[in-house]
C-alpha positions in Angstrom: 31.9 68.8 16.7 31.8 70.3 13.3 29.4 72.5 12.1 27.6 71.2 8.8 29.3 71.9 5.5 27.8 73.5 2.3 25.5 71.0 0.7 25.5 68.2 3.4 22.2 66.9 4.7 21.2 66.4 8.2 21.4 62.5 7.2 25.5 62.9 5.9 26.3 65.4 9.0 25.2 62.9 11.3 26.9 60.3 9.7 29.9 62.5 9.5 30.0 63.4 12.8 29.8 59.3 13.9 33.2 59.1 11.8 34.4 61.7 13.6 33.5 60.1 16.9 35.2 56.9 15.9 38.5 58.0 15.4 38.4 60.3 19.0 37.6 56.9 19.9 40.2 55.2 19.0 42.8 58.0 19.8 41.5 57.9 23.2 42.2 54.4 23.9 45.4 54.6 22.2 46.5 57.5 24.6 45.1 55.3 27.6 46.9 52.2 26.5 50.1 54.4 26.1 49.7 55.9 29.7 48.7 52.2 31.5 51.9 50.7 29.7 53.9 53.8 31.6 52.1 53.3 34.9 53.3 49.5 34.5 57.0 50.2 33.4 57.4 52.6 36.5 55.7 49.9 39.1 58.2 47.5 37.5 61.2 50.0 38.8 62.6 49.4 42.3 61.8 52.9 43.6 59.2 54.0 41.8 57.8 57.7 42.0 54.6 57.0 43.6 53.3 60.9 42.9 54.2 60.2 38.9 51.8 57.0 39.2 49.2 58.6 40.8 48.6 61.3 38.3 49.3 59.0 35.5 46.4 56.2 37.3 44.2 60.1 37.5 44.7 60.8 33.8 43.7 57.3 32.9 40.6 57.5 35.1 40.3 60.6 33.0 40.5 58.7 29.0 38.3 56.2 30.6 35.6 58.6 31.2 35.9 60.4 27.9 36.2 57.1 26.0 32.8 55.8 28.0 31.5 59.5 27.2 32.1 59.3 23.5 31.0 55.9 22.8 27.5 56.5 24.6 28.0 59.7 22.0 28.2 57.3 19.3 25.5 54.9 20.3 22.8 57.4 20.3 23.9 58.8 17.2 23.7 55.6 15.8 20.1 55.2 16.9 19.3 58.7 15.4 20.8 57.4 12.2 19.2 53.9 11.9 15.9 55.0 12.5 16.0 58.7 10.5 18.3 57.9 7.2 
């Protein structure tokens, strides 16, 4: 996270830092959605690498966790938000 800019209030930081948390987000579950399609295209093969799978099925175990991390983030900045701005 950023630290807070010249000027900014504890209200627009917070807010700021929300935005910020949205787009990790939404890169996060574009990176998991890229690495689930490649775990499908090699199960589709007719030898697949099974090692290749498993660290691709480890990594998205990985975005999953950082995605749930994140967006608990978000929520309880949210909360902070609603209630103090």
């Amino acid at each position: 996270m950023n630290s807070p800019m010249a000027g900014e209030s504890g209200c627009q930081l917070m807010k700021r830092l929300a935005k910020e948390l949205k787009v990790s987000i939404a890169k996060t579950q574009e990176q998991a959605t890229e690495v689930a399609s490649r775990i499908t295209g090699l199960e589709a093969q007719a030898n697949p690498d099974q090692s290749q799978i498993g660290a691709l099925k480890q990594a998205l175990e990985v975005l999953g966790k950082k995605a749930e991390e994140e967006r608990a983030s978000l929520s309880e900045l949210e909360d902070v938000i609603s209630e103090n701005c």
